[in-house]
Structures are given as structure tokens and as C-alpha cells.
C-alpha positions in Angstrom: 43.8 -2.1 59.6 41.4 -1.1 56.8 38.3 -2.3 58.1 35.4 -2.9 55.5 32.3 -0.1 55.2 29.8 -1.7 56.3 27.3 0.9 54.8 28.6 -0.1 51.5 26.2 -2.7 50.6 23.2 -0.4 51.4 24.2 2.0 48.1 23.8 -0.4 45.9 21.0 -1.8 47.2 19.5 1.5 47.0 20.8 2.0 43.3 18.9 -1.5 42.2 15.6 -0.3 44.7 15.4 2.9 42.4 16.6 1.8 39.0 14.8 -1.8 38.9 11.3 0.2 38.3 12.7 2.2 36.2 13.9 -0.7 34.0 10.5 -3.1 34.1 8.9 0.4 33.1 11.1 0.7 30.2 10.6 -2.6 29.1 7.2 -2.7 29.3 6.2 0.3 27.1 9.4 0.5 24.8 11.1 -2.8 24.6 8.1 -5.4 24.3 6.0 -3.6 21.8 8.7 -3.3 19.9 9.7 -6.9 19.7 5.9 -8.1 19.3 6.0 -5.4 16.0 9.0 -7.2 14.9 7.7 -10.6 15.4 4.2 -9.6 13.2 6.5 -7.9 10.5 8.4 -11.3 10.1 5.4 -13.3 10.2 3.9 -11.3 7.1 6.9 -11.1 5.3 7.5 -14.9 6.3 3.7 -15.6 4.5 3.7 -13.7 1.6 2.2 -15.1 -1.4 1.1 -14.1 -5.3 -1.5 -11.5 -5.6 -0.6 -10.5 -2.4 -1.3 -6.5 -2.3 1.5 -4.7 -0.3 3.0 -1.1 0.5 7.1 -0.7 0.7 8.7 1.6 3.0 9.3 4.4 0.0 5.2 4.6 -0.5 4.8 2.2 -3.5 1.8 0.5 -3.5 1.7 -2.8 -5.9 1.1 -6.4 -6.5 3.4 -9.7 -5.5 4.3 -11.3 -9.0 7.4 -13.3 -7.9 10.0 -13.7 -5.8 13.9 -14.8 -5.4 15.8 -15.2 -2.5 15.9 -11.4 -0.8 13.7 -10.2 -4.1 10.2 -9.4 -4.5 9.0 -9.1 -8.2 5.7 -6.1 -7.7 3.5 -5.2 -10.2 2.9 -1.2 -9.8 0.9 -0.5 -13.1 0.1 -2.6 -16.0 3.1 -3.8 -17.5 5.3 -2.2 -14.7 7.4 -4.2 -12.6 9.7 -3.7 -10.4 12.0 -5.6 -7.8 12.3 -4.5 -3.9 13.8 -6.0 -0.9 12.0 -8.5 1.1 12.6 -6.3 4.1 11.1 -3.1 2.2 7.8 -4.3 2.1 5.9 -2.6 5.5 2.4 -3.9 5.4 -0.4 -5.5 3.6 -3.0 -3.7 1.9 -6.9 -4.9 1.8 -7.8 -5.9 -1.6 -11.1 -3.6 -2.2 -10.0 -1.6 0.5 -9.8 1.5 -1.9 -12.4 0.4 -4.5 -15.2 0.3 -1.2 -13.6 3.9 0.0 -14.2 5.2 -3.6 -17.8 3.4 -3.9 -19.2 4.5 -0.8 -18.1 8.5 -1.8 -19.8 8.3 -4.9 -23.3 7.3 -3.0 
């Protein structure tokens, strides 16, 4: 009585013909560099040590001193210290990065 489409099939396949490039496009230049930049962010935080000069998220440039569980003790200024989050810290900063910068002007 009701007799199945036989043209049915052919949409989908159609749908998957269009949207699969679509897709691997997608992953390719949003998905996977954003999961490689996660994986280097955990690495560094993973391998932080003492002395290690770092930048947070808010802009705060300063120096590991300690840490605790989620907590990282930075130096910012003689005598200044202050705790962050782990997960605040976005990148490492050279050590005579800026003193080289500032060298190099004054030639």
C-alpha cells in the first residue's frame, strides 16, 4: 500500500556529499589548532618551575616563587608577591628578553 521512496536514500547521501567537506574543513583550521594550543598550554603549565618568568592573562608580568595545589606564589616587584591561578598564567617570558631589547636601543 505505501510503497517506500526509493529516492530517499539519495538526500541524504547528498546532505553528507556536501556537508562532509565542510566538516574536515572545519576541523582542520578551527578545531585542531585549537587542541594542539591546548595541549602546549598544559605542557608549560605542567613544567613550571622556580625562577620561571611568566605573564598571567590580566598582563602581570613576574617571577615563580612557590606553588600549592591550584596556586602560584609570583614575585612582581621586590618584596611583592602575589598568588594567581595555575590556569592564569598564559606564557613564558625569555629571561633577558627585555634587558637585550633595552641594550640594543641604547647602542
Amino acid at each position: 500500500m505505501l510503497a517506500a521512496d526509493p529516492g530517499a536514500g539519495s538526500g541524504l547521501a547528498q546532505f553528507l556529499f556536501l556537508f562532509a567537506p565542510l566538516f574536515l574543513i572545519w576541523y582542520l583550521l578551527v578545531i585542531r589548532p585549537q587542541q594542539s594550543q591546548r595541549r602546549k598550554t598544559q605542557e608549560m603549565l605542567a613544567n613550571l618551575k622556580t625562577g620561571d618568568r611568566v605573564v598571567t592573562t590580566g598582563g602581570v608580568y613576574g617571577t615563580v616563587m612557590a606553588f600549592r595545589d591550584g596556586v602560584v606564589q609570583l614575585q612582581v616587584a621586590p618584596q611583592v608577591k602575589i598568588d594567581v591561578a595555575r590556569s592564569a598564567i598564559s606564557g613564558l617570558q625569555p629571561v633577558d628578553g627585555g634587558e637585550a631589547e633595552a641594550k640594543s636601543k641604547k647602542s
